[in-house]
C-alpha positions as a LaTeX table, in Angstrom:
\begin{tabular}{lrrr}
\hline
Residue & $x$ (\AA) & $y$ (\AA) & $z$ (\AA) \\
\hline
Unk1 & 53.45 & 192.88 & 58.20 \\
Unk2 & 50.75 & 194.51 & 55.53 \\
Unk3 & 48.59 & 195.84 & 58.47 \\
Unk4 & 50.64 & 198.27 & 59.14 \\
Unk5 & 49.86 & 201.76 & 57.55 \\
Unk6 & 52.55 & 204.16 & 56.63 \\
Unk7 & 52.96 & 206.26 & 59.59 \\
Unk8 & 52.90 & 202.85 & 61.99 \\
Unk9 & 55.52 & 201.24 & 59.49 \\
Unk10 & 57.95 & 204.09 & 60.13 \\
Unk11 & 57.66 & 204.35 & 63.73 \\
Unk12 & 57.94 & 201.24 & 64.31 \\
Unk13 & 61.24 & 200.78 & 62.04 \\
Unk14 & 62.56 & 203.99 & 64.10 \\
Unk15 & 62.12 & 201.54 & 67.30 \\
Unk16 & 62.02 & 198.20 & 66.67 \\
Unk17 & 64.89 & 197.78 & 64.76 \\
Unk18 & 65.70 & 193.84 & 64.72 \\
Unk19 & 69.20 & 193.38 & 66.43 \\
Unk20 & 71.12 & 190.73 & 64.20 \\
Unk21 & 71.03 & 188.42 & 66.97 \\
Unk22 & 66.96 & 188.74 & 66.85 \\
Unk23 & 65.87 & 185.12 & 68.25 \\
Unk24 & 61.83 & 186.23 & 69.03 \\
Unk25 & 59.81 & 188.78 & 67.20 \\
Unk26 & 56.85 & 190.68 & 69.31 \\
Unk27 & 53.74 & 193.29 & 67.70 \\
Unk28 & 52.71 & 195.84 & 70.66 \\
Unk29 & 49.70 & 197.86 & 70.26 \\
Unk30 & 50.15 & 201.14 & 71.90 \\
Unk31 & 48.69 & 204.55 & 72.66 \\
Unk32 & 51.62 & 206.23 & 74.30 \\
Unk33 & 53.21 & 209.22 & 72.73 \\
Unk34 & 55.51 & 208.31 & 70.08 \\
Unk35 & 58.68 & 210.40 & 71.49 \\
Unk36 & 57.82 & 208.16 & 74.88 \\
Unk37 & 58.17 & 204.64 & 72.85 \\
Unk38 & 61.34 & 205.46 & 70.97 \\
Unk39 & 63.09 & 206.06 & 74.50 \\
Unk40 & 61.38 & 202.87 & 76.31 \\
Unk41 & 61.91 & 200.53 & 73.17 \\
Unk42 & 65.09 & 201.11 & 72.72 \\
Unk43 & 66.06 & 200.47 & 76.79 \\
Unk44 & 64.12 & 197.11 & 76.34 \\
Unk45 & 65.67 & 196.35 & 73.11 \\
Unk46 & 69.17 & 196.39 & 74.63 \\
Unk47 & 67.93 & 194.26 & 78.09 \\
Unk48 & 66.23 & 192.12 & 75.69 \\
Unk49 & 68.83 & 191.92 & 72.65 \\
Unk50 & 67.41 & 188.47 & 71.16 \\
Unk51 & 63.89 & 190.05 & 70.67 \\
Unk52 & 62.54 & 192.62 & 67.66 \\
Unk53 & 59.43 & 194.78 & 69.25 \\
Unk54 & 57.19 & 196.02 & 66.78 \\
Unk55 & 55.52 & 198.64 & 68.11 \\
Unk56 & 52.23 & 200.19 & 66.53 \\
Unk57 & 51.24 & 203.36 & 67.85 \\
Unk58 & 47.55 & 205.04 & 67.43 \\
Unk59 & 45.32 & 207.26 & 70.09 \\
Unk60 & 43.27 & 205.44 & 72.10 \\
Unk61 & 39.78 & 205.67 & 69.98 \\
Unk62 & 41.29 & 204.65 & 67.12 \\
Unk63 & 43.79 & 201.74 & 68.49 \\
Unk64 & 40.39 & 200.28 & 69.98 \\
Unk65 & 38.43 & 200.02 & 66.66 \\
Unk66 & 41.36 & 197.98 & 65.41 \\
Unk67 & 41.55 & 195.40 & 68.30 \\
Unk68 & 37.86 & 194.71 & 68.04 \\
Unk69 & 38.24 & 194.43 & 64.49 \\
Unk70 & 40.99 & 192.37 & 64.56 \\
Unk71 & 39.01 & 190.38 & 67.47 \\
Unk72 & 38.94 & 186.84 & 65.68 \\
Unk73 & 42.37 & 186.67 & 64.09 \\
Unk74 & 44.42 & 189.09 & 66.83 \\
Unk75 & 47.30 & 190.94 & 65.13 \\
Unk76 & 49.64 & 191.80 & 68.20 \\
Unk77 & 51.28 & 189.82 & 71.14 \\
Unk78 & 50.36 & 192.59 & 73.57 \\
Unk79 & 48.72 & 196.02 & 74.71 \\
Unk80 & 51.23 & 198.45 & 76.20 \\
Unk81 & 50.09 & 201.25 & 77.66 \\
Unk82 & 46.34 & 202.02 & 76.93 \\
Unk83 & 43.79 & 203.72 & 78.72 \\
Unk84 & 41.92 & 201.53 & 81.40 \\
Unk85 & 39.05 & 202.86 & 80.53 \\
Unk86 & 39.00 & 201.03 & 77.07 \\
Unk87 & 40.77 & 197.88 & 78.35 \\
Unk88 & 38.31 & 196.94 & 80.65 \\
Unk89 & 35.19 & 196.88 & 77.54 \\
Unk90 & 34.56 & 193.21 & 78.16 \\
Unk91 & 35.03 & 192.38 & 74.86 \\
Unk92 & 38.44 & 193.25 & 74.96 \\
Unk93 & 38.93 & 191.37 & 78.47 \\
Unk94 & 38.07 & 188.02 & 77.03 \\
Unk95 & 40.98 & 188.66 & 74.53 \\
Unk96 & 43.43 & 189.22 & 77.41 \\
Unk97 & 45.31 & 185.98 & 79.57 \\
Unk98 & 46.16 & 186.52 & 82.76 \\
Unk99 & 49.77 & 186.99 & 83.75 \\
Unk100 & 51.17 & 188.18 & 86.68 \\
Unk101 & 54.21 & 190.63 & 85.43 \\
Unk102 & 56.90 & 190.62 & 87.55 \\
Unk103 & 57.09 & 193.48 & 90.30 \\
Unk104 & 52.95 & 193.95 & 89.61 \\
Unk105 & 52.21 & 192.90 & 93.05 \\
Unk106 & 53.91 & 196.48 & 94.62 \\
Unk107 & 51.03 & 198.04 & 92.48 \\
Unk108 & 48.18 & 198.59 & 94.36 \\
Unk109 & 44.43 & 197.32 & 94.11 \\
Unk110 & 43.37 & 200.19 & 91.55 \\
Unk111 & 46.07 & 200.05 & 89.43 \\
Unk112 & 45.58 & 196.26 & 88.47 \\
Unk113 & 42.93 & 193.43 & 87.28 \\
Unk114 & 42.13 & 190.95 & 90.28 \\
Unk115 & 42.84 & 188.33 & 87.50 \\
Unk116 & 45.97 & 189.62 & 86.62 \\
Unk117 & 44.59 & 190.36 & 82.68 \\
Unk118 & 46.07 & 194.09 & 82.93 \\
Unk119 & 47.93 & 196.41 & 85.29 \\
Unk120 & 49.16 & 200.05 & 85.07 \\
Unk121 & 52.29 & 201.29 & 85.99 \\
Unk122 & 51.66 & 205.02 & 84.36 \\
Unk123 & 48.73 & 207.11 & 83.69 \\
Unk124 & 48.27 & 210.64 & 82.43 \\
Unk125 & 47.07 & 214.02 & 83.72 \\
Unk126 & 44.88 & 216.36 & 81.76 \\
Unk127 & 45.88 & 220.01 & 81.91 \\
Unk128 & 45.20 & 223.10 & 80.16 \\
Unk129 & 48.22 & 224.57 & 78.12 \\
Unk130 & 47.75 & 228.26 & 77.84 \\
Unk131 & 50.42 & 229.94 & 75.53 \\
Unk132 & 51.21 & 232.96 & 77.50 \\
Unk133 & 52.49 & 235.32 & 74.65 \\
Unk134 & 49.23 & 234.92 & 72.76 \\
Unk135 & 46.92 & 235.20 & 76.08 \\
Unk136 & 49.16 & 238.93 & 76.80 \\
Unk137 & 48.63 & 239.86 & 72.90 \\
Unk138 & 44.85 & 239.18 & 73.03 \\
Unk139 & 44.59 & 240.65 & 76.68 \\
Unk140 & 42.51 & 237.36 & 77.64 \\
Unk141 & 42.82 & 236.46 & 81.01 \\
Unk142 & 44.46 & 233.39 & 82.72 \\
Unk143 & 41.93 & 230.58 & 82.70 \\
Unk144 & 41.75 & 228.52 & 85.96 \\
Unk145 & 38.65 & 226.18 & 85.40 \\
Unk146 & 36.34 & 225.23 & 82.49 \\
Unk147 & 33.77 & 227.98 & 83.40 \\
Unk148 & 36.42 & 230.54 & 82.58 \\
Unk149 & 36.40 & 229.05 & 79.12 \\
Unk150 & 32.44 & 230.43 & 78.94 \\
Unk151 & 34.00 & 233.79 & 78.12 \\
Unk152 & 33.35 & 234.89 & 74.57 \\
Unk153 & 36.96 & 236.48 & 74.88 \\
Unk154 & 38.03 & 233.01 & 74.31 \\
Unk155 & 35.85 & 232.00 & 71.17 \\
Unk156 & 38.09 & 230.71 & 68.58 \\
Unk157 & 41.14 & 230.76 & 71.16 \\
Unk158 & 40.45 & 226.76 & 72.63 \\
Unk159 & 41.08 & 223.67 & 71.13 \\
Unk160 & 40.10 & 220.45 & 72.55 \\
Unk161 & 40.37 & 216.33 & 71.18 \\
Unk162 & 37.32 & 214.94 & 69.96 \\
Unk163 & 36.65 & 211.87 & 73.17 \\
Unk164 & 35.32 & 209.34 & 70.55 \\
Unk165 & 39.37 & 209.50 & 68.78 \\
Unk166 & 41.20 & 210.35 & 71.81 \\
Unk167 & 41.69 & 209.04 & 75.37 \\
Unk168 & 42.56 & 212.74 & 76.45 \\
Unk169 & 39.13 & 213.77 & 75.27 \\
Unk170 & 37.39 & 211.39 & 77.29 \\
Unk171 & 39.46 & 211.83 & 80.03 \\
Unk172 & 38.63 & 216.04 & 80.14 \\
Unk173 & 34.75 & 215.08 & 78.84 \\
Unk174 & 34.29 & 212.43 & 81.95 \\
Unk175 & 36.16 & 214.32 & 84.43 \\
Unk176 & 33.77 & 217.47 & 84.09 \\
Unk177 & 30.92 & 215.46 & 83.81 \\
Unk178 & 31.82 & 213.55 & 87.28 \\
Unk179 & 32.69 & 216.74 & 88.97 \\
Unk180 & 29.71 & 218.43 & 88.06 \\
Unk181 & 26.99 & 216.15 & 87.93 \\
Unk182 & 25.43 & 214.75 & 84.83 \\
Unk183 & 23.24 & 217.61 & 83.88 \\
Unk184 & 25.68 & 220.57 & 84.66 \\
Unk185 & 28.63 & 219.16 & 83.33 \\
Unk186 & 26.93 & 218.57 & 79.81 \\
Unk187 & 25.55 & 222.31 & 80.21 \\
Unk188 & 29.00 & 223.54 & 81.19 \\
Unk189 & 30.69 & 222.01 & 78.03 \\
Unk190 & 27.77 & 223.17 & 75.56 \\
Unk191 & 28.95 & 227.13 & 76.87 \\
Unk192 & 32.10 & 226.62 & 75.91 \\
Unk193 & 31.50 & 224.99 & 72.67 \\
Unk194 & 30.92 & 228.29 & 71.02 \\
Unk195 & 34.37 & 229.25 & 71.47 \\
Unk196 & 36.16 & 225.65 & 70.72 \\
Unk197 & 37.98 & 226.48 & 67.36 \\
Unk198 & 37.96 & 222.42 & 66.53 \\
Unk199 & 38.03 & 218.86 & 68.03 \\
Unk200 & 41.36 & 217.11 & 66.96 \\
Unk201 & 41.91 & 213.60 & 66.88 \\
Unk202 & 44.94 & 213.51 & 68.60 \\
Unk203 & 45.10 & 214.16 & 72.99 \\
Unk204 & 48.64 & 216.11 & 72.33 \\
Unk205 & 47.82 & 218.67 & 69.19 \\
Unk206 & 45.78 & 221.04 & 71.36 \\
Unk207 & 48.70 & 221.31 & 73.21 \\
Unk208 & 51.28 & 221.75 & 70.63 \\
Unk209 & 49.14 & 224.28 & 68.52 \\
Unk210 & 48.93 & 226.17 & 71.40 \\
Unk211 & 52.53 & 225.94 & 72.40 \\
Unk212 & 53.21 & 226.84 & 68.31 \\
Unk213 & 51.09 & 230.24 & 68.89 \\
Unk214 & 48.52 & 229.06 & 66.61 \\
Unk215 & 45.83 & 228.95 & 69.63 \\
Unk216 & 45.71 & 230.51 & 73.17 \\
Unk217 & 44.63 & 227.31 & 75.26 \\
Unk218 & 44.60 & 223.97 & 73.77 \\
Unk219 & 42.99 & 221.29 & 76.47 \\
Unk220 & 45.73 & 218.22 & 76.26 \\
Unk221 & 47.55 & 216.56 & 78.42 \\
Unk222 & 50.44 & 217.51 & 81.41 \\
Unk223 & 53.15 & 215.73 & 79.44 \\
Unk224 & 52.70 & 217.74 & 76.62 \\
Unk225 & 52.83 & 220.86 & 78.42 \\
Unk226 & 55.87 & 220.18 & 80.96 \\
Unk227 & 57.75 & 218.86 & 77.84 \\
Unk228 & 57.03 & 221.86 & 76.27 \\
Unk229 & 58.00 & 224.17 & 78.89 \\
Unk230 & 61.27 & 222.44 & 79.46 \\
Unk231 & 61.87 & 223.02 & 75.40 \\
Unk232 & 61.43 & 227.24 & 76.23 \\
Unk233 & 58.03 & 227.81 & 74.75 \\
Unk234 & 55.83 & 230.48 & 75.93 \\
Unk235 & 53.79 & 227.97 & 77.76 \\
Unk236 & 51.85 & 227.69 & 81.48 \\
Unk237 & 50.27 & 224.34 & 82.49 \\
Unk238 & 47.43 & 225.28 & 84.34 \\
Unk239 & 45.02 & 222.53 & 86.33 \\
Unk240 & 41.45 & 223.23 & 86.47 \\
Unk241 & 40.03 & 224.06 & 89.46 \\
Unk242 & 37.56 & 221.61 & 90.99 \\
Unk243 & 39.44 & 218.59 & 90.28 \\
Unk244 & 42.06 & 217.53 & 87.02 \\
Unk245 & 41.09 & 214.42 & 85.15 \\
Unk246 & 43.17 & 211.46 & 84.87 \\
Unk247 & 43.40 & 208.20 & 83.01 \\
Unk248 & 45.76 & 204.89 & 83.96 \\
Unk249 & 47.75 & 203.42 & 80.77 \\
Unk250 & 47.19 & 199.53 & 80.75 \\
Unk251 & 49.25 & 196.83 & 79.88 \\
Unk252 & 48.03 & 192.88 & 78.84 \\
Unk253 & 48.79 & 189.95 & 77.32 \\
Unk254 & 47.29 & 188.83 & 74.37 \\
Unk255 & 45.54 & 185.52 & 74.61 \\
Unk256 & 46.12 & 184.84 & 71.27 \\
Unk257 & 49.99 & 185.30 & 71.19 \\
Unk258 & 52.49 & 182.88 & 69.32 \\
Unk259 & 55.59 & 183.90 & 71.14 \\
Unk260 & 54.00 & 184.62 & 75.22 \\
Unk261 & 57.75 & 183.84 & 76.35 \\
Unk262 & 58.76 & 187.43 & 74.70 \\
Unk263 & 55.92 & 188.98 & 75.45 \\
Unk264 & 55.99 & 188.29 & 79.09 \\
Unk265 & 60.11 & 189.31 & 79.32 \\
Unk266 & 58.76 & 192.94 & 77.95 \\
Unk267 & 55.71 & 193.17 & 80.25 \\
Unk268 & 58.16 & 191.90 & 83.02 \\
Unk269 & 60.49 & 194.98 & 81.44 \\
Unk270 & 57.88 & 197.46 & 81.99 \\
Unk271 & 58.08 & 197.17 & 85.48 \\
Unk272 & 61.66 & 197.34 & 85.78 \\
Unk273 & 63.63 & 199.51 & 87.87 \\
Unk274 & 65.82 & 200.57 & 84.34 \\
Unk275 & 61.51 & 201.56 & 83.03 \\
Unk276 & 60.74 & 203.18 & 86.09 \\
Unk277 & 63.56 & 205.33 & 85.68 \\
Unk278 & 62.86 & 206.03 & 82.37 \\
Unk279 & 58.84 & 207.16 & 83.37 \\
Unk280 & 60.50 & 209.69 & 85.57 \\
Unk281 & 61.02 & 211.73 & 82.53 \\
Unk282 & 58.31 & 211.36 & 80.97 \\
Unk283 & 55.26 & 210.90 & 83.23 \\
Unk284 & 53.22 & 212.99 & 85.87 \\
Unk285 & 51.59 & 209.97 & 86.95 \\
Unk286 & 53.56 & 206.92 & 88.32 \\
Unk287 & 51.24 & 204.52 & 90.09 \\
Unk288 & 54.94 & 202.49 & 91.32 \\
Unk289 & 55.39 & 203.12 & 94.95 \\
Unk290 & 58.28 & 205.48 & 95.29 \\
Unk291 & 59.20 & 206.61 & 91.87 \\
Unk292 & 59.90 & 210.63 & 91.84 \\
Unk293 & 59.62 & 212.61 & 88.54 \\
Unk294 & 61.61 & 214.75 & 86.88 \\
Unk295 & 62.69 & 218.34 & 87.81 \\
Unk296 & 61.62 & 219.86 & 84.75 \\
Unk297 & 57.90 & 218.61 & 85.62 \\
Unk298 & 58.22 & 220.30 & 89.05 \\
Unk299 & 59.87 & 223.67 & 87.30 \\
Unk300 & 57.21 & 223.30 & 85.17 \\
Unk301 & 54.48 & 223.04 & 87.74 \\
Unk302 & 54.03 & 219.48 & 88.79 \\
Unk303 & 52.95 & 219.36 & 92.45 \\
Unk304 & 55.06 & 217.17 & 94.08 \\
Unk305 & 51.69 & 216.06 & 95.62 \\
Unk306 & 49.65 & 215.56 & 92.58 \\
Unk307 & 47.12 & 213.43 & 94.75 \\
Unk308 & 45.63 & 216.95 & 96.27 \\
Unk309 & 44.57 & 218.31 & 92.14 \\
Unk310 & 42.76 & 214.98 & 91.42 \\
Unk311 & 39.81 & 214.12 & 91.34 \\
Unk312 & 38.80 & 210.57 & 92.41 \\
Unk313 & 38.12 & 209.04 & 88.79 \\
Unk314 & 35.56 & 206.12 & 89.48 \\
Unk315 & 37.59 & 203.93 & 86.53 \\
Unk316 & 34.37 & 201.46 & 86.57 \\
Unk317 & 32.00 & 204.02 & 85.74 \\
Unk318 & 34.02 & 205.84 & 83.09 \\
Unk319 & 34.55 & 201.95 & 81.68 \\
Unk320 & 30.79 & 201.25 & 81.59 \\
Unk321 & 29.15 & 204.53 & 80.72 \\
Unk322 & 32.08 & 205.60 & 77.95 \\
Unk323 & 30.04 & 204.05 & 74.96 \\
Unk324 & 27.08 & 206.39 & 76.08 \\
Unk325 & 29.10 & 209.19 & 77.10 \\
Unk326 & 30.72 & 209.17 & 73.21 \\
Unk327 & 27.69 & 208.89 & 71.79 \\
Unk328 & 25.84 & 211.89 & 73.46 \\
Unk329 & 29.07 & 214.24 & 73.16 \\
Unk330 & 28.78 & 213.16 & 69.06 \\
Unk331 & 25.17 & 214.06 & 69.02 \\
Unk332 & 25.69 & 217.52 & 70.99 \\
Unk333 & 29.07 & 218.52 & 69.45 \\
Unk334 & 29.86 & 216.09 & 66.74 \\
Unk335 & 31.84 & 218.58 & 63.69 \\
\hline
\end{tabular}
């Protein structure tokens, strides 16, 4: 497998070890967070014993650049776990085959194709993670919403992904710019540009260099933080007023595939009640009717309503207007 680069190559031997028994061999593209797919792959590997899953793993931006590149000779069986927003670009649609993945019909309408080419069992919540040591030390005070993020307290303090690398940057850029209208939500993220220290490429470092005391807020995602809080770092998770962003992770089946039989079984997987357990720990968003998540996200937080902090993400609109959206965010803020 010479596509892989370095990093991919050694996550994906530290979770898709072949068992000796290996029968079928399956490449996943992926955007989850690498400490998620070591957990998940190694549950399916030992429900699916006869099977090796390769998994590679890069942020959304970056993973889509490769499939379109890769358009005419496909690389991968499937896509596990990317944001809708990017699956539904049309061009990667006509790469996709239907299939109907077993326990996809308890899903409701949003959360999967009418043709069956993707559905989404998990999604992600954007939150600010403010490290609480550093905001005391500074005496900055607790930021609730993007416009507290105007204050030139905070200039240097905030660190945000870049939305043309990362889903989580999209996810923050559209969710402002649907709360607020067009024309104020660009003017509210040009006032806090000033104090952004950088745009990162990954949706999870603004977190972590905040947790690490390196920055006061760093706009990521709720995993991040709850997983951070439950590991004892100075660390709120705070949801901006006026509505918190989300994005649903998508799942397909390559057209292309050589082995669908596999790649079905782990689809079917993903869905399981044995995965479904497993998001508990890890998500803030399960779109499964039923599934609760974890105590540390509620000690850390979570509502255990999170439908009364979102805002109603019109999917289609982020889909069709992301390419312009990108563009004009790279013109205005590019670094």
């Amino acid at each position: 497998m010479n596509y892989w680069t370095k990093s991919a190559m050694a996550l994906a031997m530290a979770v898709g070890v072949a068992s000796p028994l290996a029968a079928g061999e399956i490449t996943v593209y992926s955007a989850l967070e690498e400490e998620e797919i070591a957990a998940y792959v190694a549950a399916a590997e030992a429900a699916m014993p006869d099977v090796e899953i390769n998994v590679l793993r890069l942020s959304t931006g970056k993973l889509g650049a490769r499939i379109l590149a890769e358009a005419d000779n496909p690389q991968h069986d499937l896509i596990w776990g990317w944001a809708v927003t990017a699956m539904m670009d049309p061009q990667v649609l006509d790469l996709l085959e239907p299939y109907k993945a077993a326990g996809s019909e308890a899903l409701a309408n949003q959360f999967r194709d009418a043709n069956d080419r993707w559905f989404a069992a998990t999604g992600y919540l954007g939150a600010f993670c403010v490290n609480t040591a550093r905001l005391e030390k500074k005496g900055l005070p607790m930021p609730t919403s993007w416009a507290d993020l105007q204050n030139p307290a905070f200039k240097g303090e905030v660190l945000m992904p870049d939305p043309n690398s990362s889903g989580t940057g999209y996810l923050h850029v559209n969710a402002v710019l649907q709360t607020k209208g067009e024309n104020a939500g660009w003017e509210l993220l040009k006032s806090v540009d000033p104090n952004m220290a950088q745009y990162t490429s990954s949706g999870s470092k603004p977190c972590k260099a905040a947790r690490a005391g390196e920055y006061t807020v760093g706009i990521s995602l709720a995993f991040t933080a709850m997983k951070s809080i439950e590991d004892g770092y100075p660390l709120a998770m705070v949801f901006p007023k006026g509505g918190v962003g989300y994005e649903l992770e998508a799942s397909g089946l390559m057209a292309s595939s050589d082995n669908k039989a596999d790649a079905q079984r782990f689809l079917d997987w993903t869905l399981s009640a044995e995965a479904l357990e497993l998001y508990g720990q890890y998500k803030a968003l399960i779109t499964v009717p039923g599934v609760e998540t974890s105590a540390a996200a509620a000690e850390a937080g979570l509502p255990s309503d999170i439908r009364r902090i979102l805002f109603p993400v019109d999917f289609v609109k982020s889909a069709n207007r992301q390419s312009k959206v990108k563009a004009e965010w790279k013109d205005r803020f590019g670094r």
